[in-house]
C-alpha positions as CSV (number, residue, x, y, z in Angstrom):
1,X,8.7,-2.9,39.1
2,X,11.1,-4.9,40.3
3,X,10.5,-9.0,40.8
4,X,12.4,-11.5,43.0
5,X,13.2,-14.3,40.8
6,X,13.8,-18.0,41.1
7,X,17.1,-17.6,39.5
8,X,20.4,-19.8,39.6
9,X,23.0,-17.7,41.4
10,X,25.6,-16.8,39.5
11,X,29.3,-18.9,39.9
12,X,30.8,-16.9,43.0
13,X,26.9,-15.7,44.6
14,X,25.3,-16.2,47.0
15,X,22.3,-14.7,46.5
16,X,19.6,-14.9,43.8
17,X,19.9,-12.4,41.3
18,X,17.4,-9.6,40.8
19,X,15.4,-9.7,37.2
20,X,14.1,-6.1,36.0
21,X,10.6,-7.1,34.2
22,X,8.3,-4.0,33.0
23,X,4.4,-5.2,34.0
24,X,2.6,-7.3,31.7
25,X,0.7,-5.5,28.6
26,X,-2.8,-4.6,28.9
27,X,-5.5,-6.9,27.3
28,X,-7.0,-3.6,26.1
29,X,-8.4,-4.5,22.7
30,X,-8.7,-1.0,20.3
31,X,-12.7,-0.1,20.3
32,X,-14.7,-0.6,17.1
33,X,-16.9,1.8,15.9
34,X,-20.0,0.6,13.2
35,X,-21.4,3.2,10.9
36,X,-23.3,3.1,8.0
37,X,-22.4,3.8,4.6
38,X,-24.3,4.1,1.1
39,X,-22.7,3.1,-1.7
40,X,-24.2,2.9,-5.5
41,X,-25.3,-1.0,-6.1
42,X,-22.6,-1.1,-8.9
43,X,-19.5,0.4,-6.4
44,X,-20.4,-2.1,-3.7
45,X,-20.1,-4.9,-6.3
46,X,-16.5,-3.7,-7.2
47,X,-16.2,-3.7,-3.5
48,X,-16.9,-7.1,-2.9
49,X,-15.1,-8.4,-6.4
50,X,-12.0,-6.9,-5.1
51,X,-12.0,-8.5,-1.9
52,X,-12.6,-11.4,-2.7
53,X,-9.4,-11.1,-5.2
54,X,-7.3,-9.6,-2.9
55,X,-8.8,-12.6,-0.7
56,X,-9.4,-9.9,2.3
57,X,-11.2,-11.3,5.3
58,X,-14.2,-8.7,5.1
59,X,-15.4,-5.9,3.5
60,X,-14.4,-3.7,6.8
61,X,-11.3,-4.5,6.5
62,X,-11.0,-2.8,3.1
63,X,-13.0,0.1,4.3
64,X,-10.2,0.0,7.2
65,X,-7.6,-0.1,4.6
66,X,-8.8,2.6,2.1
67,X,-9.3,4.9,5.3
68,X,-5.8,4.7,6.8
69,X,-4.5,5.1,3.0
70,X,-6.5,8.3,2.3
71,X,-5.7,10.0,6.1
72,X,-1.9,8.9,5.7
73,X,-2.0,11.2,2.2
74,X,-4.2,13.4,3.5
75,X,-2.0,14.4,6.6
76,X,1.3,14.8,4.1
77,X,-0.9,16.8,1.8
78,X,-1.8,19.8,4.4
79,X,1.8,20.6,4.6
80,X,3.2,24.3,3.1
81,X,5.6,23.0,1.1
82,X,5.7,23.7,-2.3
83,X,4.9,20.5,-4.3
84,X,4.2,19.3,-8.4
85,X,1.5,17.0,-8.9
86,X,-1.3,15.9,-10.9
87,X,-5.5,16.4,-10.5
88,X,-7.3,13.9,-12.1
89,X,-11.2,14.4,-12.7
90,X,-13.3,11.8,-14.8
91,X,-16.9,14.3,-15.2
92,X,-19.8,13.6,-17.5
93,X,-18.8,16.1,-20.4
94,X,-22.8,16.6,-21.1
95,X,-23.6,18.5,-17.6
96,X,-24.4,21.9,-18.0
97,X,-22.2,24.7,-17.9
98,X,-19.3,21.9,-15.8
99,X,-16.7,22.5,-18.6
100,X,-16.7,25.9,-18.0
101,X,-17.1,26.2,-14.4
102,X,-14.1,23.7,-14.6
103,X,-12.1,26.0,-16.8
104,X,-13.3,28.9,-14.6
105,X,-12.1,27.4,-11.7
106,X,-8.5,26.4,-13.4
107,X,-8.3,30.1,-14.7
108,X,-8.5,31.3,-11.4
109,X,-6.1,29.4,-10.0
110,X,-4.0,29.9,-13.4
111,X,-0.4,30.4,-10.8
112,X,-1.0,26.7,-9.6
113,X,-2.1,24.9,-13.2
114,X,0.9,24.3,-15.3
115,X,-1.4,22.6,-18.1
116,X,-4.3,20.1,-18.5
117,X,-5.4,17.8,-21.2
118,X,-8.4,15.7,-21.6
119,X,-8.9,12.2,-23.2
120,X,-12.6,10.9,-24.0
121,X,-13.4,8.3,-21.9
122,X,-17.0,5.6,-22.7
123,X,-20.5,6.5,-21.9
124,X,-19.8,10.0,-22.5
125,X,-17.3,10.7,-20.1
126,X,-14.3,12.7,-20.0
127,X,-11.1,12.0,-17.9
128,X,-8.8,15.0,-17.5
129,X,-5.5,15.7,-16.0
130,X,-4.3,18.8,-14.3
131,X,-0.2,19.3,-14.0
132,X,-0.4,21.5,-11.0
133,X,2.2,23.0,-8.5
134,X,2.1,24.8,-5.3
135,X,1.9,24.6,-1.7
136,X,0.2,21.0,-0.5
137,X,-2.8,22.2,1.0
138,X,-3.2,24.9,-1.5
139,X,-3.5,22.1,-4.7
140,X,-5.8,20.3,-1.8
141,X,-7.9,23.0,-2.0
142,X,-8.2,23.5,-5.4
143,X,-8.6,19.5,-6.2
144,X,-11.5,19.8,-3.6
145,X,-13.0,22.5,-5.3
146,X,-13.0,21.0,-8.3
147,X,-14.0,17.9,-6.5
148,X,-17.4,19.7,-5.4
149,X,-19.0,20.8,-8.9
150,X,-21.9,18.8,-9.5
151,X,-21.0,16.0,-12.5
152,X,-17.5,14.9,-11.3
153,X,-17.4,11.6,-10.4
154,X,-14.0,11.3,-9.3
155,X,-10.9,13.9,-8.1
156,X,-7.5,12.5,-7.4
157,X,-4.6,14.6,-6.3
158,X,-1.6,13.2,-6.5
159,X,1.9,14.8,-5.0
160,X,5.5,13.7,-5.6
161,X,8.1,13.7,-3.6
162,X,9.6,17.1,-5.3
163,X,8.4,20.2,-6.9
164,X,9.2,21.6,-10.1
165,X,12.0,24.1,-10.9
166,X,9.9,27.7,-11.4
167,X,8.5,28.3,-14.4
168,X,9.8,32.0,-14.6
């Protein structure tokens, strides 16, 4: 769009110059959506502690936060590439039969996990950590399987940058 402007003429014009401006930005405002979520008393306390710490402006906005980080990851984590990383699990050790569908499940996937090792963690609890290599969404697959036994209370896959030189 093009604007007649109460400019100065330039030395040697006669006539006002013409000023290109593009139209003014919308007052559009991104839509908020509410939900519900339902959280264990003890989690939504760590919630709140840390953002209040991080001196956040809500509790939404760390939900907002956590959100963007996890769909950022998850995006460069569906890629084909082949990648090294890490699964970390943290499982109550005294579920029935979880070590071994865990072990199971590692076994079967035996191309993928390089090694594991577990450290004993309080309130019997174990925290183990699973070198792993392959195609992103492959190890994605895998940390979400082992994400879905019944007893683990947390999965984590982390990627780097790089994969490993083979094995073979």
């Amino acid at each position: 769009m093009t604007k007649r402007a109460a400019v100065f003429p330039l030395a040697g014009s006669l006539t006002p110059a013409k000023v290109s401006s593009s139209p003014p930005m919308p007052r559009h405002r991104p839509t908020l959506a509410r939900f519900s979520v339902s959280l264990p008393s003890d989690l939504l306390d760590e919630l709140d502690d840390m953002v209040v710490q991080r001196k956040l402006p809500n509790r939404s906005h760390a939900i907002a936060e956590m959100a963007r980080e996890q769909l950022t990851e998850h995006a460069r984590e569906l890629g084909a590439k082949s990648m090294a990383g890490t699964i970390s699990l943290v499982y109550d050790y005294r579920k029935r039969n979880l070590q071994r569908k865990l072990a199971d499940i590692q076994h079967e996937n035996y191309l993928m996990v390089v090694t594991s090792t577990h450290v004993h963690l309080e309130h019997n609890h174990y925290l183990e950590v699973l070198l792993v290599q392959g195609p992103a969404r492959d190890l994605r697959r895998l940390a979400d399987t082992l994400a879905a036994c019944k007893g683990v209370k947390q999965a984590k896959l982390s990627l780097t940058a790089t994969a490993m030189p083979p094995l073979l």
